[in-house]
Structure formats: structure tokens, C-alpha cells
Legacy VTK file of the C-alpha trace (Angstrom):
# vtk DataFile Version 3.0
C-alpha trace
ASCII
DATASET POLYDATA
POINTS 176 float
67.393 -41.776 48.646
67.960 -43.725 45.405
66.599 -43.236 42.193
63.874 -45.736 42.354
62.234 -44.151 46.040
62.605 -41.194 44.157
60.621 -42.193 41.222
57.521 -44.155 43.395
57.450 -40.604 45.201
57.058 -38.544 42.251
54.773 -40.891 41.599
52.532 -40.884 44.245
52.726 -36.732 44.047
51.635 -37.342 40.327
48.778 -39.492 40.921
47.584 -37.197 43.967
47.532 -34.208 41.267
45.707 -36.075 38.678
43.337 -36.910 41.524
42.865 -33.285 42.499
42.780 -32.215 38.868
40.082 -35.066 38.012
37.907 -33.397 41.055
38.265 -29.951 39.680
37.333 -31.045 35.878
34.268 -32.560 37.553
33.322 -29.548 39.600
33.580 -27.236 36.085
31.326 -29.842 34.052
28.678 -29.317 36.319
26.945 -25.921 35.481
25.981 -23.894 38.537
21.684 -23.187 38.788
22.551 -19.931 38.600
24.218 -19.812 35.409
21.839 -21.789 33.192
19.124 -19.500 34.708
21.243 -16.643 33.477
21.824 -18.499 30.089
17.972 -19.125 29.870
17.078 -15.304 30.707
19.851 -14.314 27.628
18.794 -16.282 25.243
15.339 -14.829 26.231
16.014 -11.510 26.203
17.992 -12.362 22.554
14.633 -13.259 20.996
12.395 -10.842 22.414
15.110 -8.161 20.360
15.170 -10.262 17.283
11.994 -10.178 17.471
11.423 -6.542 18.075
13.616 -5.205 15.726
11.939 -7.660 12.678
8.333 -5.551 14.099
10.355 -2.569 13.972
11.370 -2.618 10.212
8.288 -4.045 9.081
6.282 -1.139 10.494
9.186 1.342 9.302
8.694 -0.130 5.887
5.105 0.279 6.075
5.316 3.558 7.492
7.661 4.389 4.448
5.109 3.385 1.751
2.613 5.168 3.688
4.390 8.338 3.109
5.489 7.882 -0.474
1.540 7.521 -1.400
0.742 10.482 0.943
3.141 12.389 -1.328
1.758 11.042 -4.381
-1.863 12.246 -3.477
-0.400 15.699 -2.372
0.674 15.919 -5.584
-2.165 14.667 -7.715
-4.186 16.459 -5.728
-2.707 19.618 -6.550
-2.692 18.923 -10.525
-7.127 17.696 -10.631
-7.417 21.721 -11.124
-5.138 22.064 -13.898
-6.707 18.705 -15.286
-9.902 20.411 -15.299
-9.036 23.318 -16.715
-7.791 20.978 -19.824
-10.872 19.430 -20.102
-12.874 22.934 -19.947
-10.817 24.340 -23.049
-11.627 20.909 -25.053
-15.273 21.298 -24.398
-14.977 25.122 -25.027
-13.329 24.875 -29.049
-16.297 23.739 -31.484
-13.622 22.797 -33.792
-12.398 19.761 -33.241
-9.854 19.457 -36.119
-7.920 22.861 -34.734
-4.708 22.290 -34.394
-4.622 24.035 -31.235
-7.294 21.645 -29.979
-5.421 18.743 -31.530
-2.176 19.969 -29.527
-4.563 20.643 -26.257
-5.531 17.752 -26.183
-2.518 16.052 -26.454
-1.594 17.605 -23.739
-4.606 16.366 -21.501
-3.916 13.185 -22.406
-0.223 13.284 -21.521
-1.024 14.492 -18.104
-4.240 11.885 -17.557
-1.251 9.145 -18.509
1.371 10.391 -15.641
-1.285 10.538 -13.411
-2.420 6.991 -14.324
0.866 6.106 -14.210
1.119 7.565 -10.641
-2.121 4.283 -9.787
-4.742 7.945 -10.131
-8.315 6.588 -11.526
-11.435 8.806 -12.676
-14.133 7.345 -10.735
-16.519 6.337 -13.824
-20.087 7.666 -13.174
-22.547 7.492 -15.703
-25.998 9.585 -15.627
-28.929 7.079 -14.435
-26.217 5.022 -11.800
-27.393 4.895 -8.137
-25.865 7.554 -6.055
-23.187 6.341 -3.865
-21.933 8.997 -0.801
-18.667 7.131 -0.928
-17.680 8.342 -4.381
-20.030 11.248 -5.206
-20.628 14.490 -3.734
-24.260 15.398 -4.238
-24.493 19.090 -5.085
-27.839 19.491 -6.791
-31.218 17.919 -6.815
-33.754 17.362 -10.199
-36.533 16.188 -10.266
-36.805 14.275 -13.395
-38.852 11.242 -14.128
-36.476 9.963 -16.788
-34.556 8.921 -13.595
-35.252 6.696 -10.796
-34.986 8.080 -7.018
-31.209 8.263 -5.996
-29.775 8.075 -9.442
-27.575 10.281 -10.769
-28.784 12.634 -13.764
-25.645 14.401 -14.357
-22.099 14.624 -13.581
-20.537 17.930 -13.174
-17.140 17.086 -12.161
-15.228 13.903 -12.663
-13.981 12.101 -9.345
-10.530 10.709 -9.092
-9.226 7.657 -6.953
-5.720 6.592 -6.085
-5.341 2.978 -4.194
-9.082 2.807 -2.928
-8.488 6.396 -1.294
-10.864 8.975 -3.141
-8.783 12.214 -4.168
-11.587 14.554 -5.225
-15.540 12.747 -4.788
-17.900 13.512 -8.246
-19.790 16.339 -7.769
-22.977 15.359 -9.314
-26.572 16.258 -9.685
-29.060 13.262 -7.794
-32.647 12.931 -9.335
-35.579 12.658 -6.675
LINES 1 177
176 0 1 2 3 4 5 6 7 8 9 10 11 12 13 14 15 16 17 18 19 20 21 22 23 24 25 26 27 28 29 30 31 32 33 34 35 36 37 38 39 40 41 42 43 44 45 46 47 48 49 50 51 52 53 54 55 56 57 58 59 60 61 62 63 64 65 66 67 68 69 70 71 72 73 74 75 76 77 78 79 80 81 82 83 84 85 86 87 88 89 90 91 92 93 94 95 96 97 98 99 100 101 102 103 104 105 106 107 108 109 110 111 112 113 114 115 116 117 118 119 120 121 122 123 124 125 126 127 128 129 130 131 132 133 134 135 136 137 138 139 140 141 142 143 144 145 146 147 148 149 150 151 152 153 154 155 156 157 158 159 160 161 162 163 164 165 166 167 168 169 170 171 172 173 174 175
């Protein structure tokens, strides 16, 4: 064999492979059912954890700030006696230009202020408003005709809030 029968036989064997090659390439581009089912159901699942985990650390962060204002009422809660007890020795000294008073009462106000500053509110109540079981606590009756029926004649201890949650209700005194 010469060089040239040589050549047109490699050349035949190299147009056979590209042949087989071509075939093969064709088979590959062509996805399998199977496998786009299976790249359907992935992607699927892939969402459905996205999506998950975003519900997950929204509720954690709720859950979170939940917690922290628990804590914060806890806390308040435990200070309304002391609060009161401040307010009891300001109403108790007739002399209102003591210097003791002066330095009580700077010290009421200091706490009222980190309590504000913790979001507590009183729960303002004046004597002849309506009588609301949300907010008050009714622990006496009067009658009294300066008042109409269901108001309030007198407060007896001030109510505190803290983000639309009552702490401590007013305990009041309701006119008939």
C-alpha cells in the first residue's frame, strides 16, 4: 500500500468516527424525561426551603421581640410597687419646699423617666370618666349624684400600660 491508499483509508476511518461522534453529541443534547423531571422536583424542593427558612427567621425574629418586651414588663412590673411607694412619701410630707421632698421627688421622677423610656404609660383616668373594664379595676362603689352611672369618682391607684398591654389596671372607685 502507498501513501495515498493509505491516506483515503485513514480517511474513511476519520469520517466514520466523526459520524459516530456526531450520533453520540446528539444522543447527550437530548435530556432524558427522567432527568428534567428530577431537575423540576429540585428546583422545587429548592424553593419550598428558601422559602421555609425566610418563615423561619421571620417568626424567630418575632419570637425574639416577643421576649425582649416580656422581659421588659417583668421588670416594670416588679418596680410599679416601689413607684408607689414614691408617690405615697410625696403625698405624705406637707412641706413641699423640704429638701428631702425636693430630693424624693427627684427621684420619682427619675424612675417615671426610665420607665417611660422603657415605652411604660400611666393610664390617665380622671374622676367623672366612664368606667372602662379594660383599663380599670373597679374596687369600690359610691353612690354620689355629682357623678353619672358608670363614671369614675376616684382613682386610688394609677394604672400603667406598656405597648397596648396593661401592666397593673387602675383600681378605682365607680359611682352608681
Amino acid at each position: 500500500m502507498d501513501d495515498k491508499e493509505k491516506q483515503e483509508i485513514d480517511m474513511e476511518e476519520v469520517e466514520e468516527q466523526e459520524v459516530e461522534v456526531q450520533d453520540e453529541v446528539e444522543v447527550l443534547d437530548a435530556p432524558e424525561p427522567s432527568t428534567e423531571a428530577k431537575l423540576t422536583e429540585m428546583t422545587d424542593r429548592y424553593q419550598r426551603a428558601l422559602a421555609e427558612f425566610d418563615n423561619y427567621r421571620k417568626r424567630t425574629v418575632k419570637e425574639m421581640a416577643a421576649r425582649y418586651d416580656d422581659g421588659v414588663r417583668a421588670a416594670c412590673e416588679a418596680l410599679l410597687p416601689v413607684l408607689d411607694n414614691f408617690q405615697r412619701a410625696l403625698q405624705a410630707q406637707p412641706d413641699k419646699e423640704d429638701s428631702f421632698y425636693k430630693g424624693v421627688a427627684m427621684i420619682s421622677g427619675q424612675l417615671h423617666g426610665a420607665m417611660g423610656g422603657l415605652g411604660v404609660k400611666e393610664i390617665e383616668l380622671f374622676p367623672g370618666e366612664q368606667f372602662n373594664p379594660n383599663f380599670h379595676n373597679a374596687v369600690a362603689h359610691v353612690e354620689d349624684d355629682n357623678f353619672g352611672q358608670n363614671e369614675v369618682a376616684e382613682v386610688l391607684q394609677t394604672g400603667y400600660i406598656h405597648k397596648e398591654k396593661v401592666l397593673r389596671y387602675s383600681m378605682v372607685k365607680v359611682a352608681n
